[in-house]
Short mmCIF file of the C-alpha atoms (twelve columns), coordinates in Angstrom:
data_MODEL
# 
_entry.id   MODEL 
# 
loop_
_atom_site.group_PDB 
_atom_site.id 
_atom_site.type_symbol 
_atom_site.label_atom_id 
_atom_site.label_alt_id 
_atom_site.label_comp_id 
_atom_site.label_asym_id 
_atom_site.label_seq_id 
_atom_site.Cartn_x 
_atom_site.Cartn_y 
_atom_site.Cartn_z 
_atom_site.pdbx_PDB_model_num 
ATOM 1   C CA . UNK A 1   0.000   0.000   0.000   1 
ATOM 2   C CA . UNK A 2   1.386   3.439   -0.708  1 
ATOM 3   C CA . UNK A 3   1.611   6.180   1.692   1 
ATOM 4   C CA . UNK A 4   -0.961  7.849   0.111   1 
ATOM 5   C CA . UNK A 5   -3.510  5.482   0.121   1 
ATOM 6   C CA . UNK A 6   -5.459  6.037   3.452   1 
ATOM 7   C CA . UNK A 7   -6.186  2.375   5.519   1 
ATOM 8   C CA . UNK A 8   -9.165  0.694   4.110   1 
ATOM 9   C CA . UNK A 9   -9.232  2.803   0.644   1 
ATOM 10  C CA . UNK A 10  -9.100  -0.927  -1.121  1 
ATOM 11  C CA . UNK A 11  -11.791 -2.584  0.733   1 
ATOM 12  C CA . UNK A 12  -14.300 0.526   0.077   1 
ATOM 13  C CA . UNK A 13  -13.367 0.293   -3.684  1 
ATOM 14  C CA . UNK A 14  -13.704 -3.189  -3.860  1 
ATOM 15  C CA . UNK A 15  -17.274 -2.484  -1.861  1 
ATOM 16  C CA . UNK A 16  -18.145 0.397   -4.125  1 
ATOM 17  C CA . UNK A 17  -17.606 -1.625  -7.297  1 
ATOM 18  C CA . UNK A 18  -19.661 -4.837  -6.590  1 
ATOM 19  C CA . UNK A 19  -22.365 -2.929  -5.722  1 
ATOM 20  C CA . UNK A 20  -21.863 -0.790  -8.934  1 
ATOM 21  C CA . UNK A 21  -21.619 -3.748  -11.394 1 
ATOM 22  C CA . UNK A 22  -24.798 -5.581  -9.412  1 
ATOM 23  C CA . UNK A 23  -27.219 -2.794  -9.535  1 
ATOM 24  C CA . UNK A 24  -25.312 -1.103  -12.989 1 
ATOM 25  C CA . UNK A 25  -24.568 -4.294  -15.202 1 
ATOM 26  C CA . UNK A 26  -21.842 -5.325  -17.420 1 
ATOM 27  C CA . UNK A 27  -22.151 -1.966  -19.263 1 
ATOM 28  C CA . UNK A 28  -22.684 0.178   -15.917 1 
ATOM 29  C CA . UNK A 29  -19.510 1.673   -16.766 1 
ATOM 30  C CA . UNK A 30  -20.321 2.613   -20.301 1 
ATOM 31  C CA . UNK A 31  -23.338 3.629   -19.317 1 
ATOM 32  C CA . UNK A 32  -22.183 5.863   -16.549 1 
ATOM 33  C CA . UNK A 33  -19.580 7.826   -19.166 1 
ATOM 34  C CA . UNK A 34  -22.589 8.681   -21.314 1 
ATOM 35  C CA . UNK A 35  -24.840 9.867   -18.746 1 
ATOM 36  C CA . UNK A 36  -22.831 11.955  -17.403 1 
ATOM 37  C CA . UNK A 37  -20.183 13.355  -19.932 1 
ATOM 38  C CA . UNK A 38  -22.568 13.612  -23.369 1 
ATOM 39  C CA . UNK A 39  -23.064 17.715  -23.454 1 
ATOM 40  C CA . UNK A 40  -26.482 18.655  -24.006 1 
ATOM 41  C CA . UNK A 41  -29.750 19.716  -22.192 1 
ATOM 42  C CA . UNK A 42  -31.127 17.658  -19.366 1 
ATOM 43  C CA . UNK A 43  -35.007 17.107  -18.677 1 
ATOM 44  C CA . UNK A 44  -33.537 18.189  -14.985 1 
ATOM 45  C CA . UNK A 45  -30.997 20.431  -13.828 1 
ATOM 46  C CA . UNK A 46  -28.516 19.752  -11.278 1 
ATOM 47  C CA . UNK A 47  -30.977 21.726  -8.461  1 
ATOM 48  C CA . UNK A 48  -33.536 19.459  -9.082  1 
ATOM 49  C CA . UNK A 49  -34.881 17.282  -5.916  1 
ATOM 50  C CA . UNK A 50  -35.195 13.988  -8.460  1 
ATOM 51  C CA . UNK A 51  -31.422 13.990  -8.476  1 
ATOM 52  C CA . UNK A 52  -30.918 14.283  -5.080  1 
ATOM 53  C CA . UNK A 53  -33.735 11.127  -4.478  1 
ATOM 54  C CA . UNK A 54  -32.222 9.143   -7.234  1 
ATOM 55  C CA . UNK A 55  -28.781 9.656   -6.219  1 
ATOM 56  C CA . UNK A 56  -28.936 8.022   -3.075  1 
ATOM 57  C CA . UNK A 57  -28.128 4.853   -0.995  1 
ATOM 58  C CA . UNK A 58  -31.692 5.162   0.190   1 
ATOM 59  C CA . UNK A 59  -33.139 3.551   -3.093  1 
ATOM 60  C CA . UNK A 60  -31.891 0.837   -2.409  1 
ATOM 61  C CA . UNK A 61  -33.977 0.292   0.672   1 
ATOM 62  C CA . UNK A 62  -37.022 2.147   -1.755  1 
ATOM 63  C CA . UNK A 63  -36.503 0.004   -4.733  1 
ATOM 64  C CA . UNK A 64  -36.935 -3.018  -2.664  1 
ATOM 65  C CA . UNK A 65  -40.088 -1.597  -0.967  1 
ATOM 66  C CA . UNK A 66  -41.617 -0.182  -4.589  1 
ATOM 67  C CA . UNK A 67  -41.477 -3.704  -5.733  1 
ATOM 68  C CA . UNK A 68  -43.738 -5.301  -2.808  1 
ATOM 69  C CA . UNK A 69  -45.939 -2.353  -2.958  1 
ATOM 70  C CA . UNK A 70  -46.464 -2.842  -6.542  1 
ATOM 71  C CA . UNK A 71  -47.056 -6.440  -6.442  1 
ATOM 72  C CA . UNK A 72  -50.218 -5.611  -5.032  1 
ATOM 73  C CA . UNK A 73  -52.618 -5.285  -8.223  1 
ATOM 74  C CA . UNK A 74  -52.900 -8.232  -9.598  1 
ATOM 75  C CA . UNK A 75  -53.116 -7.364  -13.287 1 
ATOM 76  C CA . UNK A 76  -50.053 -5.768  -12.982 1 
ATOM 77  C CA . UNK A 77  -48.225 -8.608  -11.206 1 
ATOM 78  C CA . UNK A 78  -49.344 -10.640 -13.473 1 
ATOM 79  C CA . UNK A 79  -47.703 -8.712  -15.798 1 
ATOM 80  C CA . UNK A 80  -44.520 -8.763  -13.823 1 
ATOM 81  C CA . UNK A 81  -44.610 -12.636 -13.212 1 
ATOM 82  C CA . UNK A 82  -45.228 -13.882 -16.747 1 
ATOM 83  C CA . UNK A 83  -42.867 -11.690 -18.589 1 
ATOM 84  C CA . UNK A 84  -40.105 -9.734  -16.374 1 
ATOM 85  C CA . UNK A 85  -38.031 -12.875 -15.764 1 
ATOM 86  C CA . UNK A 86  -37.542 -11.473 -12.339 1 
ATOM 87  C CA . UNK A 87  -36.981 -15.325 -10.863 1 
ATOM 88  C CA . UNK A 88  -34.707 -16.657 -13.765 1 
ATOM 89  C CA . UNK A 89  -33.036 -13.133 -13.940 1 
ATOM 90  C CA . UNK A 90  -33.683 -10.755 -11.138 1 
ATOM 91  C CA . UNK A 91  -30.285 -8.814  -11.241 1 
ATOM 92  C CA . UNK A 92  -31.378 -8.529  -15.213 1 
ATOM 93  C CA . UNK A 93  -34.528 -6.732  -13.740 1 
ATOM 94  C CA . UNK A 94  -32.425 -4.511  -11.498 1 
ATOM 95  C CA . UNK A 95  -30.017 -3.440  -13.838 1 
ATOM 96  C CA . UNK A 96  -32.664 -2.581  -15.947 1 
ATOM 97  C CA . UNK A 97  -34.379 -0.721  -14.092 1 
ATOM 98  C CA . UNK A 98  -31.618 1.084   -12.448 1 
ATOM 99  C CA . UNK A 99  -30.429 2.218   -16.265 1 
ATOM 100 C CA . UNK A 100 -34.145 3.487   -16.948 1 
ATOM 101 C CA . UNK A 101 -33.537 5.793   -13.619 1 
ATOM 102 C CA . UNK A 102 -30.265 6.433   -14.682 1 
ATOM 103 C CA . UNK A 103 -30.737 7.833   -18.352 1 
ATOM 104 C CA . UNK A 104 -34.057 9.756   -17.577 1 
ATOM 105 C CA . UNK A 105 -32.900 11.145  -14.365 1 
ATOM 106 C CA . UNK A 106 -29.449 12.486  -15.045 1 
ATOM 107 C CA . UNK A 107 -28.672 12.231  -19.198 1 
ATOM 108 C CA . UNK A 108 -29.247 14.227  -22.104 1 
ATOM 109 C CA . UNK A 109 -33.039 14.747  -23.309 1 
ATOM 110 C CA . UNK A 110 -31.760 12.836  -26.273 1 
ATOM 111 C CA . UNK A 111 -31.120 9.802   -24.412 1 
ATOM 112 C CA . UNK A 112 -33.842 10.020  -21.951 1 
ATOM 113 C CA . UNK A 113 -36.461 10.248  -24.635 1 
ATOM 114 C CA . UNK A 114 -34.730 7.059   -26.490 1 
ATOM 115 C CA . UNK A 115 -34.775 5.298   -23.200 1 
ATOM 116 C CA . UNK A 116 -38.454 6.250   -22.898 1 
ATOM 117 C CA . UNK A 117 -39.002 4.731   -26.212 1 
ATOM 118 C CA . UNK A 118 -37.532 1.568   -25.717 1 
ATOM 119 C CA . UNK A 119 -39.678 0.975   -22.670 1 
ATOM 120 C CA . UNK A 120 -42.782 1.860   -24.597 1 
ATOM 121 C CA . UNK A 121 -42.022 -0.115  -26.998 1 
ATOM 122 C CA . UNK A 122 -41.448 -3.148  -24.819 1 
ATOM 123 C CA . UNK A 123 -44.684 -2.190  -23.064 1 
ATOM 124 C CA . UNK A 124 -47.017 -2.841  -26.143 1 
ATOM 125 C CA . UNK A 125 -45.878 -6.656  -26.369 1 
ATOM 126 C CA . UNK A 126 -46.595 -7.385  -22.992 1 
ATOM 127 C CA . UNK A 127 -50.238 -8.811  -22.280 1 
ATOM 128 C CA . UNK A 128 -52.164 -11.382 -21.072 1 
ATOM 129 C CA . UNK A 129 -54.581 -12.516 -18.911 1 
ATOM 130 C CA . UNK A 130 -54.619 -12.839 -15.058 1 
ATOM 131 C CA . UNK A 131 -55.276 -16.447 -13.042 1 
ATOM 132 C CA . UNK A 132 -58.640 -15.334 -12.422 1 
ATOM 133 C CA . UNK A 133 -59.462 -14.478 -16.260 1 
ATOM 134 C CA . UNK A 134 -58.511 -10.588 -16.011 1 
ATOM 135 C CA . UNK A 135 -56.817 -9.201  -19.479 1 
ATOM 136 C CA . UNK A 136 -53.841 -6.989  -18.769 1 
ATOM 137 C CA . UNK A 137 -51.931 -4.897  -21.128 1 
ATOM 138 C CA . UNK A 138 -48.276 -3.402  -20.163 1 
ATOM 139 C CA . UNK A 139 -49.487 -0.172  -21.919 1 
ATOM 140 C CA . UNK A 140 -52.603 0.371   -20.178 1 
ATOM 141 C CA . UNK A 141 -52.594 3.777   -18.580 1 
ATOM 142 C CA . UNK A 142 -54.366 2.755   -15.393 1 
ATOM 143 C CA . UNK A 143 -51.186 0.439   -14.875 1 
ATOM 144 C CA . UNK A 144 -49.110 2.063   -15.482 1 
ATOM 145 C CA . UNK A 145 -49.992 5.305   -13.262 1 
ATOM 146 C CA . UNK A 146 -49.811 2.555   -10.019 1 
ATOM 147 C CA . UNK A 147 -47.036 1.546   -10.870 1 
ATOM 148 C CA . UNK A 148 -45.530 5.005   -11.064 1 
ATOM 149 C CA . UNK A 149 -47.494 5.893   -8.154  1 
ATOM 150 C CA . UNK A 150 -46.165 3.034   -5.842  1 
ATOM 151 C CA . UNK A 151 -42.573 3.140   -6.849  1 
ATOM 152 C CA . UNK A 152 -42.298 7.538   -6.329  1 
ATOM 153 C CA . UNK A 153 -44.194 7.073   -2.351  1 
ATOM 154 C CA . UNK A 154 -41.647 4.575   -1.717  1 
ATOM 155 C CA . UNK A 155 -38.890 6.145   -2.839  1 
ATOM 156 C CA . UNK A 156 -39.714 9.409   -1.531  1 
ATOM 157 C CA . UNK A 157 -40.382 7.655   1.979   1 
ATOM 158 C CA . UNK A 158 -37.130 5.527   1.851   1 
ATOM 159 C CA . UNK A 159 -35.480 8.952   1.238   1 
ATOM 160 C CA . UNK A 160 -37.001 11.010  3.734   1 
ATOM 161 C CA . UNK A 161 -36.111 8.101   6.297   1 
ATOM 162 C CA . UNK A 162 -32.473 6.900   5.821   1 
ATOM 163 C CA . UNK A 163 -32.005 9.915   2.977   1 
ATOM 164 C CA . UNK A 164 -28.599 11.585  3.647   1 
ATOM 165 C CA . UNK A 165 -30.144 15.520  2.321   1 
ATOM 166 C CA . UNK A 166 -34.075 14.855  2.991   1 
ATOM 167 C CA . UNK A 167 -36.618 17.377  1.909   1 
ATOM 168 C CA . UNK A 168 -38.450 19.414  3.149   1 
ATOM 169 C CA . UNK A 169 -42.189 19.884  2.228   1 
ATOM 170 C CA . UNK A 170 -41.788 22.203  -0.962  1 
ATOM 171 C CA . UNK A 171 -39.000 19.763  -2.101  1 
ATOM 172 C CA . UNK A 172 -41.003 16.891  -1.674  1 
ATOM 173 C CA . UNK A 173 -43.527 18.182  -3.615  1 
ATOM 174 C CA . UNK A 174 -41.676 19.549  -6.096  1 
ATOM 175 C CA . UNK A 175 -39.838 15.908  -6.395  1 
ATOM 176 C CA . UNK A 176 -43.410 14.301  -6.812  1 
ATOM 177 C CA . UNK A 177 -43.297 17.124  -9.833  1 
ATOM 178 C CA . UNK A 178 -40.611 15.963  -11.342 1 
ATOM 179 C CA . UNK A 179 -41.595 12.076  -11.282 1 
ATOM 180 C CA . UNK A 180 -44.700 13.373  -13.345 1 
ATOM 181 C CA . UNK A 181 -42.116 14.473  -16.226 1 
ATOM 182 C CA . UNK A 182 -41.161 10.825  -16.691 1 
ATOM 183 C CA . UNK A 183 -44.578 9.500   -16.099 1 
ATOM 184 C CA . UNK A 184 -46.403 11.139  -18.936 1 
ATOM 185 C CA . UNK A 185 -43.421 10.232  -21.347 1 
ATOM 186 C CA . UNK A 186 -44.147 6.715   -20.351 1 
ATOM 187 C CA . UNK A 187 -47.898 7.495   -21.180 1 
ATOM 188 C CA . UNK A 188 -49.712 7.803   -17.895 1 
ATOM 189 C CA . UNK A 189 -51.663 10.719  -18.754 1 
ATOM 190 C CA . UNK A 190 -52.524 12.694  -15.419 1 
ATOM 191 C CA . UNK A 191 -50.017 11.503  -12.972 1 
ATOM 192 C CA . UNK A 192 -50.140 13.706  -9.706  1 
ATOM 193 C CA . UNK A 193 -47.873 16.391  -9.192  1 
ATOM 194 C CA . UNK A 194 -47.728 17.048  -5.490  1 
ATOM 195 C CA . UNK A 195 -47.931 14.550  -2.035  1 
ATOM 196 C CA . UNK A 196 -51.350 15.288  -1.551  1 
ATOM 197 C CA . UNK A 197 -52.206 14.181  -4.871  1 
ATOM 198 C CA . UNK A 198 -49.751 11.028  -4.763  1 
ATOM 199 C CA . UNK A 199 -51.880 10.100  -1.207  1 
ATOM 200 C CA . UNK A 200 -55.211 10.552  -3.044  1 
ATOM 201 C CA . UNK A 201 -53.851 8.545   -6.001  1 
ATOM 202 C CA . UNK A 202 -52.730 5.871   -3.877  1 
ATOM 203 C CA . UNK A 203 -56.307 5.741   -2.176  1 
ATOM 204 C CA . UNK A 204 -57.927 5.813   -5.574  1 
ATOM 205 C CA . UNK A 205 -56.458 2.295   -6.188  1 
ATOM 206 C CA . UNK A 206 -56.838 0.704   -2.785  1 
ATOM 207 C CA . UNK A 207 -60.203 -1.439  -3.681  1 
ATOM 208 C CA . UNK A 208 -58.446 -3.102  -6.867  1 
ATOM 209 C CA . UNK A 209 -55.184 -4.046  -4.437  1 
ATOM 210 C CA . UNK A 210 -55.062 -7.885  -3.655  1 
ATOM 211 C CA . UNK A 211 -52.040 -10.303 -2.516  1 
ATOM 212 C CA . UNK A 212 -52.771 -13.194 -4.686  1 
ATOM 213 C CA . UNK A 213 -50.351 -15.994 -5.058  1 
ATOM 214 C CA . UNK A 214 -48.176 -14.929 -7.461  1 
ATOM 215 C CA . UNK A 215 -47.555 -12.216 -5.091  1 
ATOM 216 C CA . UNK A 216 -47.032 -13.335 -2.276  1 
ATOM 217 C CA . UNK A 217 -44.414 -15.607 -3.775  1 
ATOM 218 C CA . UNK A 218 -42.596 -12.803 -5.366  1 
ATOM 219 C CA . UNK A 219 -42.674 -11.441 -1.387  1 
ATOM 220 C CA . UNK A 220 -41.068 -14.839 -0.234  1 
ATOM 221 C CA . UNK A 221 -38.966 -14.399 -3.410  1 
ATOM 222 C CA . UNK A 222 -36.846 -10.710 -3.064  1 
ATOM 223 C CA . UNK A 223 -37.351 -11.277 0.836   1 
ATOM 224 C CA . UNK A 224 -36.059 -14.815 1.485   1 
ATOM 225 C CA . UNK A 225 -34.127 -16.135 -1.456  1 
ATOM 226 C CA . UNK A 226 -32.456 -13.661 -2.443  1 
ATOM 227 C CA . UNK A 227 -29.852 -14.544 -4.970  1 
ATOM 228 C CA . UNK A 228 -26.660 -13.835 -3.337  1 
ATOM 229 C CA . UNK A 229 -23.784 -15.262 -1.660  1 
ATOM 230 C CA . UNK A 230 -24.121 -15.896 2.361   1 
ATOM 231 C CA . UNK A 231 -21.888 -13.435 3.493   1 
ATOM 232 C CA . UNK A 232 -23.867 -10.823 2.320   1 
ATOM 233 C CA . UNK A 233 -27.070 -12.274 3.458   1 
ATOM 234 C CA . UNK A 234 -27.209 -10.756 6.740   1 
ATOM 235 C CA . UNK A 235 -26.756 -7.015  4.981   1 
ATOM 236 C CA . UNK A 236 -29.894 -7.713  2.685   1 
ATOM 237 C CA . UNK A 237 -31.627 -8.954  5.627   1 
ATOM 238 C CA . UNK A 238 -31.476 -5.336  6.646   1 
ATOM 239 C CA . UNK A 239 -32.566 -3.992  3.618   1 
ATOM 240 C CA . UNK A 240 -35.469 -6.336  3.467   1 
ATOM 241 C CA . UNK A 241 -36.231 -5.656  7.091   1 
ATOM 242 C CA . UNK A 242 -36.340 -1.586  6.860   1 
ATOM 243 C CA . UNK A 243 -38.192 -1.941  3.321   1 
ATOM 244 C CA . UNK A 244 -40.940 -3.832  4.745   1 
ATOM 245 C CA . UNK A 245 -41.525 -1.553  7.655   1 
ATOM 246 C CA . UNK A 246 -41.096 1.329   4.796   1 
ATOM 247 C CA . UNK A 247 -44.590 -0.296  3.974   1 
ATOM 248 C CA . UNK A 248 -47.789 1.401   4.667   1 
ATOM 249 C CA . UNK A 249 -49.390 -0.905  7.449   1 
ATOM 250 C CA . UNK A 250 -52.681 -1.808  4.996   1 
ATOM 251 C CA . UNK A 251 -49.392 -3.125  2.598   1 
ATOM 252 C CA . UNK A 252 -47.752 -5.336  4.711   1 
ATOM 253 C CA . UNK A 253 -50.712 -7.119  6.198   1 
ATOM 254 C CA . UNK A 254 -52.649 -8.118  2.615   1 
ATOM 255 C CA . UNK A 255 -48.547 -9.504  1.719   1 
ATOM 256 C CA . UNK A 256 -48.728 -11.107 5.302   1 
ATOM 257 C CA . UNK A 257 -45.920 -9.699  5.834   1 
ATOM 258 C CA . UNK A 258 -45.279 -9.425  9.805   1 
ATOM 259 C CA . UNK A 259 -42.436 -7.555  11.548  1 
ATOM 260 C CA . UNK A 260 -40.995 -8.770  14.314  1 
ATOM 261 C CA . UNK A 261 -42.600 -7.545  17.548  1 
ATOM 262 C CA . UNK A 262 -38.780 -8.013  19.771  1 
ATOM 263 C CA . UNK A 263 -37.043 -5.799  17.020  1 
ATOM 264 C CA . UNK A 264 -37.894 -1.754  18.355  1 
ATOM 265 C CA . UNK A 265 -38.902 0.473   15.464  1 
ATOM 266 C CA . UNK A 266 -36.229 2.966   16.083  1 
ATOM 267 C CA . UNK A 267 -33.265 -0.415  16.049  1 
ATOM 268 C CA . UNK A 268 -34.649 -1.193  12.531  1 
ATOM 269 C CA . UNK A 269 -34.907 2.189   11.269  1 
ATOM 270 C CA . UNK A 270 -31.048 2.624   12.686  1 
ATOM 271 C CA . UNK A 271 -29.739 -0.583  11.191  1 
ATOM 272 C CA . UNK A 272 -31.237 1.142   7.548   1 
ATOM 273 C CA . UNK A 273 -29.590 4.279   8.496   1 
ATOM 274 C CA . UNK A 274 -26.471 2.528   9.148   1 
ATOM 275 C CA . UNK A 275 -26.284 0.084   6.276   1 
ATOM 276 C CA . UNK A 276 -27.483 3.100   3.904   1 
ATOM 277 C CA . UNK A 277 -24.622 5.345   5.525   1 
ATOM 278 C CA . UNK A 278 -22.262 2.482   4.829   1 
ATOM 279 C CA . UNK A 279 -23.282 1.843   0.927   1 
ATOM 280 C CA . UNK A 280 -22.803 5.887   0.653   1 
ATOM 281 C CA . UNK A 281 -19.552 5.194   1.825   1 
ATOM 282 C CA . UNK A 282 -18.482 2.349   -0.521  1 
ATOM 283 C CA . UNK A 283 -20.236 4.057   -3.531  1 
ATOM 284 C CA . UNK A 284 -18.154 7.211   -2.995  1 
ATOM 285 C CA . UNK A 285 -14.943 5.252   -3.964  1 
ATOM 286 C CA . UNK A 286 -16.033 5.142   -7.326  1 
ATOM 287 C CA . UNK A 287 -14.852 7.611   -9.903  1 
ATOM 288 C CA . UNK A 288 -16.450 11.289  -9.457  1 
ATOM 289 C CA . UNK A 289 -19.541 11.930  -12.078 1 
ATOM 290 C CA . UNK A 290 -18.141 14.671  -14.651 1 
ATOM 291 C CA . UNK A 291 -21.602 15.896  -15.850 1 
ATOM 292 C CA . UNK A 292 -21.351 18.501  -19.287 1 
ATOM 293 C CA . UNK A 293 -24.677 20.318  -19.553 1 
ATOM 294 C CA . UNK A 294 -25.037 22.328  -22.349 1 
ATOM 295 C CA . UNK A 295 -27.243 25.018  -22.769 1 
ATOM 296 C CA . UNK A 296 -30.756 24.367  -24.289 1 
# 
């Protein structure tokens, strides 16, 4: 080790890129160079409170939470389960997904429109019809606003909990504002645009919510067998522990989902604070984002 390199500096890089190449993908890299060194204008500016959600270790708590949450109406899991591949390829899913973010939150116009696109596109060849005879359609507005709706309260929750900058009221509003940007590219026409809109939203769909079987074993699934190596079982279980509390209450009992009644909620909510404070740490080994915004 040189005398430069301060104790530890290896492990956090080593850290910083597994987590990188898990959630990024075998182009993460490429990916990351074109996000955030392509000049041009940006559908949000560096000020924006989308960045500041997006950017941080809390999604990954969020993301995990967004996913149960979502599971929830059953055309839409249906969806999930017969064409996502998120058993035979759940990192796949992630990395996906994670790219989508990526591109639309922080790249050029250019490149968040294309990546728009290509989920669109994707979108119209997914349907099908539920176990209990329901047709569902990837494209269908109605889906696709809960699904937009579910995945912006959890992240916006995960971030005001274990957040390291969270907002305050006019910020969270204004990030439920900037969600809506990306929403009505992907076609949901009216997505809300402040909290108390994303609460009334999220009450609007509460009589079409159901666990049915395929999700409750997509619960058991990202909760209990995961697909990752033992040693870093016992950090996921703290994920999966803090994103099921992250869970409104009505959530977690249609999943079945119980949390255990020994564990305080202020020792879970600290274990999230301290694995998200420790990700922040290992992520900020990696090489700082250049971004080149040019003028519109």
């Amino acid at each position: 080790m040189s005398t430069s390199e301060k104790p530890g500096h290896g492990l956090r890089e080593r850290v910083g890129s597994s987590l990188f190449s898990h959630v990024a993908g075998p182009g993460g890299a490429r990916n990351r160079a074109r996000i955030h060194g392509t000049p041009g204008p940006r559908w949000f500016g560096p000020e924006r409170p989308i960045r500041t959600v997006h950017g941080d270790a809390s999604m990954f708590i969020g993301g995990l939470s967004a996913l149960l949450l979502q599971s929830l109406h059953p055309r839409a899991m249906a969806a999930v389960a017969a064409h996502s591949g998120f058993r035979g390829d759940p990192w796949g899913r992630l990395q996906r997904t994670s790219t989508f973010l990526a591109f639309t939150t922080y790249g050029t116009a250019e490149d968040a429109q294309r990546a728009v696109d290509h989920v669109r596109a994707v979108h119209e060849r997914i349907s099908g019809t539920t176990a209990a005879g329901e047709p569902y359609h990837a494209a269908d507005p109605h889906l696709l606003c809960w699904v937009h709706v579910a995945e912006v309260d959890s992240f916006l929750r995960a971030h005001q909990r274990f957040g390291a900058r969270p907002l305050d009221g006019a910020g969270c509003d204004a990030y439920v504002a900037d969600t809506a940007r990306v929403a009505r590219a992907l076609g949901v026409p009216d997505p809300p645009r402040d909290r108390a809109a994303l609460a009334d939203r999220l009450a609007y769909y509460r009589p079409e919510l159901r666990a049915t079987p395929q999700a409750r074993d997509a619960a058991r699934f990202v909760l209990r067998e995961p697909p990752l190596p033992w040693a870093a079982r016992g950090p996921y279980a703290v994920l999966a522990s803090n994103a099921v509390r992250l869970l409104p209450p009505w959530a977690r009992a249609q999943l079945g989902l119980r949390v255990a009644p020994y564990l305080p909620e202020e020792l879970v909510r600290l274990s999230g604070q301290a694995l998200t404070g420790t990700i922040r740490w290992a992520m900020g080994a990696l090489p700082a984002r250049e971004e080149i915004t040019a003028p519109p």
